[in-house]
Structure formats: structure tokens, C-alpha cells
ChimeraX commands (.cxc) that place a marker at each C-alpha (Angstrom):
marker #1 position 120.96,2.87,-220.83 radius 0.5
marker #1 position 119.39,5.17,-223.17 radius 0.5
marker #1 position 123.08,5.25,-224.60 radius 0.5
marker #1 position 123.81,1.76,-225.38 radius 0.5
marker #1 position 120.16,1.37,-227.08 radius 0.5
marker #1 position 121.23,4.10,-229.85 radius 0.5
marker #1 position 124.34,2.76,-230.20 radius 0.5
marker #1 position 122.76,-1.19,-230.80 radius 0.5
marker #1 position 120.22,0.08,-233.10 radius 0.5
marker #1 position 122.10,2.45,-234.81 radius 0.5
marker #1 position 123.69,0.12,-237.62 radius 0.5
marker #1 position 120.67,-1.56,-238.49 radius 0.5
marker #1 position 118.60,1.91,-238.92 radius 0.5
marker #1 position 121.90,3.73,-241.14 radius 0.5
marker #1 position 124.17,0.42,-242.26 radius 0.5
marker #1 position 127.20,1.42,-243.75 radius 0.5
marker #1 position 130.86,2.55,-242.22 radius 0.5
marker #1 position 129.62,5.66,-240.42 radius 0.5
marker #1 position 126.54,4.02,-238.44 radius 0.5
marker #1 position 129.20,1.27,-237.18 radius 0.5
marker #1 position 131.95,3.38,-236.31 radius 0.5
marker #1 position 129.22,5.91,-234.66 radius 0.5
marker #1 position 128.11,3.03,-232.62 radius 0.5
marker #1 position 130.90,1.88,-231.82 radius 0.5
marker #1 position 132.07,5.04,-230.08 radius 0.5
marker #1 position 128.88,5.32,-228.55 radius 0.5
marker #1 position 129.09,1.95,-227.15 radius 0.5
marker #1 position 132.24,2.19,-225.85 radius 0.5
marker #1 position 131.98,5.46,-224.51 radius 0.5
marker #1 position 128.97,3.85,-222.26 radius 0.5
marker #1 position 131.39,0.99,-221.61 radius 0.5
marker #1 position 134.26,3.41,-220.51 radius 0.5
marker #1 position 131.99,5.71,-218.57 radius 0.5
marker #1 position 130.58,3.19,-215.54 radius 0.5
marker #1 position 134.09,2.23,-214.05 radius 0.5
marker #1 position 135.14,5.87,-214.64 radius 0.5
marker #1 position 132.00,6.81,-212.12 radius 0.5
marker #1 position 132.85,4.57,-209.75 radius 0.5
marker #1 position 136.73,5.19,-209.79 radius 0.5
marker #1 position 135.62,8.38,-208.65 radius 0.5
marker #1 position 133.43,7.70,-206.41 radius 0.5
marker #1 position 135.81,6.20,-204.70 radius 0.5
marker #1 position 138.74,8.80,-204.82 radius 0.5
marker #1 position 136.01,11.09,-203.03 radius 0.5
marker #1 position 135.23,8.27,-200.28 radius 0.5
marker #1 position 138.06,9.46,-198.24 radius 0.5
marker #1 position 139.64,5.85,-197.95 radius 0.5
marker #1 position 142.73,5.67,-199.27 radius 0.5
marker #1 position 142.54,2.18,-200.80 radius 0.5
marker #1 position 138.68,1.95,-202.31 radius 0.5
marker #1 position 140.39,2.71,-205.81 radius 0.5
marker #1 position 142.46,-0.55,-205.77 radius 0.5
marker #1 position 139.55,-2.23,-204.00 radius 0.5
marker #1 position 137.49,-2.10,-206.67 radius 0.5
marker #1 position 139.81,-2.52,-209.48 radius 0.5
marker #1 position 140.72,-5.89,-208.19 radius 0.5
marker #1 position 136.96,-6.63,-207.37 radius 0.5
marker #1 position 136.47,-5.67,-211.13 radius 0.5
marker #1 position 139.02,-7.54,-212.54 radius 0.5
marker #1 position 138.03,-11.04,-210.28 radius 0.5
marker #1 position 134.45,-10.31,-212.00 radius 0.5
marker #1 position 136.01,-10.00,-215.65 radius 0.5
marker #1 position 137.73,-13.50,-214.85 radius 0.5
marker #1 position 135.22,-14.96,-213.06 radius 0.5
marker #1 position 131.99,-14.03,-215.15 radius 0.5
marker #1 position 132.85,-16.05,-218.13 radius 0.5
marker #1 position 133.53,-19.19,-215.97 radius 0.5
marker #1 position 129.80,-18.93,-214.29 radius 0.5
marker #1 position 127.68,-18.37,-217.21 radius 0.5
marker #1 position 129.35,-21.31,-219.13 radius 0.5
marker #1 position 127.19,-23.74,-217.85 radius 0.5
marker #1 position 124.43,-21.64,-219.60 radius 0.5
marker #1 position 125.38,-21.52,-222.99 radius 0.5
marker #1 position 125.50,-25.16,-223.27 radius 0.5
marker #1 position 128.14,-27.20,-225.56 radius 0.5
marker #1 position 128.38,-25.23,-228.76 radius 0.5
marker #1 position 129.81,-22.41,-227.12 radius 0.5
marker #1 position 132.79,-24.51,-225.01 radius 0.5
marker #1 position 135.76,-24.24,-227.57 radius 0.5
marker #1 position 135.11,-19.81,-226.93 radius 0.5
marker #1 position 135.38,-20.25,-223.37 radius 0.5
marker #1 position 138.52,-22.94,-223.63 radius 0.5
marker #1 position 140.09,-20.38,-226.22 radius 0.5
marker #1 position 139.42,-17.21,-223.35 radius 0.5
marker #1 position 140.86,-19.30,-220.29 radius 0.5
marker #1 position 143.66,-20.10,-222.55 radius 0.5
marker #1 position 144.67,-16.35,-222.99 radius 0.5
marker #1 position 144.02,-15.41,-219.34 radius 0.5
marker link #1:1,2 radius 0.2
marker link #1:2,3 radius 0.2
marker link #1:3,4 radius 0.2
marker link #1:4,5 radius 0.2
marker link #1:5,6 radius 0.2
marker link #1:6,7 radius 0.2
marker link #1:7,8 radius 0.2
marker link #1:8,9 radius 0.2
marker link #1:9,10 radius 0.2
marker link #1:10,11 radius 0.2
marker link #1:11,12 radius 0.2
marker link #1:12,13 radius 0.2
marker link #1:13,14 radius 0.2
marker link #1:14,15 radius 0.2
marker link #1:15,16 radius 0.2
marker link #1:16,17 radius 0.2
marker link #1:17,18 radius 0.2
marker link #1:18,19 radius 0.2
marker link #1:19,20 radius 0.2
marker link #1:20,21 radius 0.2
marker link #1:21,22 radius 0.2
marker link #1:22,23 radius 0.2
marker link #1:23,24 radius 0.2
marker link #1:24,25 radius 0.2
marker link #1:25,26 radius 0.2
marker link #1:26,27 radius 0.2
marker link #1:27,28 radius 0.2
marker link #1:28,29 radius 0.2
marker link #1:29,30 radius 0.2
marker link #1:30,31 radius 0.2
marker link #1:31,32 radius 0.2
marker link #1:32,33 radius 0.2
marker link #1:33,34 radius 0.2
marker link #1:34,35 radius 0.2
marker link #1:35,36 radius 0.2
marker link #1:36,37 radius 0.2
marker link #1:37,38 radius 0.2
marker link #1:38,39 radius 0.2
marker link #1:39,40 radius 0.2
marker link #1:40,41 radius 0.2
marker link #1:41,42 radius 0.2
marker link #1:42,43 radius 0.2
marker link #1:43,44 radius 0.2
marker link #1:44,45 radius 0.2
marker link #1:45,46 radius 0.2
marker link #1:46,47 radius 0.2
marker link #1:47,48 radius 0.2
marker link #1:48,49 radius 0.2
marker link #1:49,50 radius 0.2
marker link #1:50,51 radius 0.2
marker link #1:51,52 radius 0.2
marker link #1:52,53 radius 0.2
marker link #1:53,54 radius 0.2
marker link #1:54,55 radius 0.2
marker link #1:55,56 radius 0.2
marker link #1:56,57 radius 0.2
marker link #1:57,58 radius 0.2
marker link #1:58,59 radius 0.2
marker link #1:59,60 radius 0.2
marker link #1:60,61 radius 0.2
marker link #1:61,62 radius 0.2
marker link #1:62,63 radius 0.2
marker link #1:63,64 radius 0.2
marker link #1:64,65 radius 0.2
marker link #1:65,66 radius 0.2
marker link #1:66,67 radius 0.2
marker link #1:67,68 radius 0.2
marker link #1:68,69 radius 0.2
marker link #1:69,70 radius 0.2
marker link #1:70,71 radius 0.2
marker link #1:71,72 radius 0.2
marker link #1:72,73 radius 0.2
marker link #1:73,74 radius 0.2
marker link #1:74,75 radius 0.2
marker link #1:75,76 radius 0.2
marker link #1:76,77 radius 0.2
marker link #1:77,78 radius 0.2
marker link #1:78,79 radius 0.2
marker link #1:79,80 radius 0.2
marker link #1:80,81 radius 0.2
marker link #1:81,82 radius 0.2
marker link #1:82,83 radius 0.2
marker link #1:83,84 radius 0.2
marker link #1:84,85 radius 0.2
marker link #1:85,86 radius 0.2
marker link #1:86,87 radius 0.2
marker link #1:87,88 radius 0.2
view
């Protein structure tokens, strides 16, 4: 958590190319490093399938997310959420 807070404050306490690209990798790297827990987690569990398990129970979330907070966001944000279900 700590992570993600440095790298969301860090452009607006340094601004210029290096704070963004420093937050970027810092963001992602917190981005990249959850799944990359759990995928091993589940190599250790002794079950042969947990890995593909939870990739498809990730991947139903990444589809499925988007579709249940939509009724949050109200109208202003419905030609986004058209334009993602278009690419999926």
C-alpha cells in the first residue's frame, strides 16, 4: 500500500519526466507484484490446477468489474464503458 501512495504522490511533489516515469514503475511494479504472490501461492498449494483456477477467476473479475460499477458512475461515463465492451 505504502507503494502505490509514493508512486500517486510522487508527480505532484517532483513534476516533470522523471517523477512520472518513476511512478509509473512504481505503480506498476505494485500492480505486477499481487497476482505474482498469489500465482505462487498457488504453485506451492500442491494442487495441480489452482494456477489456472485463479487466472480464469482473475480474468472473469477484469471482465466483469467494469460491467458492475457502471451503474455507479452514472451517464457521463457510458460511451468509456460502450468503447471497453467493444474491445473485449
Amino acid at each position: 500500500m505504502a507503494g502505490k501512495t509514493i508512486a500517486i504522490v510522487l508527480p505532484t511533489l517532483g513534476g516533470g519526466a522523471a517523477a512520472a516515469m518513476t511512478s509509473g514503475v512504481l505503480f506498476g511494479a505494485t500492480i505486477i507484484g499481487v497476482p505474482w504472490l498469489a500465482v505462487a501461492l498457488g504453485r506451492t498449494s500442491g494442487r495441480r490446477n489452482h494456477v489456472a483456477l485463479m487466472t480464469v477467476g482473475y480474468s472473469i473479475g477484469q471482465v466483469l468489474g467494469p460491467i458492475a460499477v457502471h451503474p455507479l458512475q452514472g451517464r457521463r461515463e457510458h460511451r468509456s464503458l460502450a468503447s471497453a465492451l467493444d474491445l473485449a
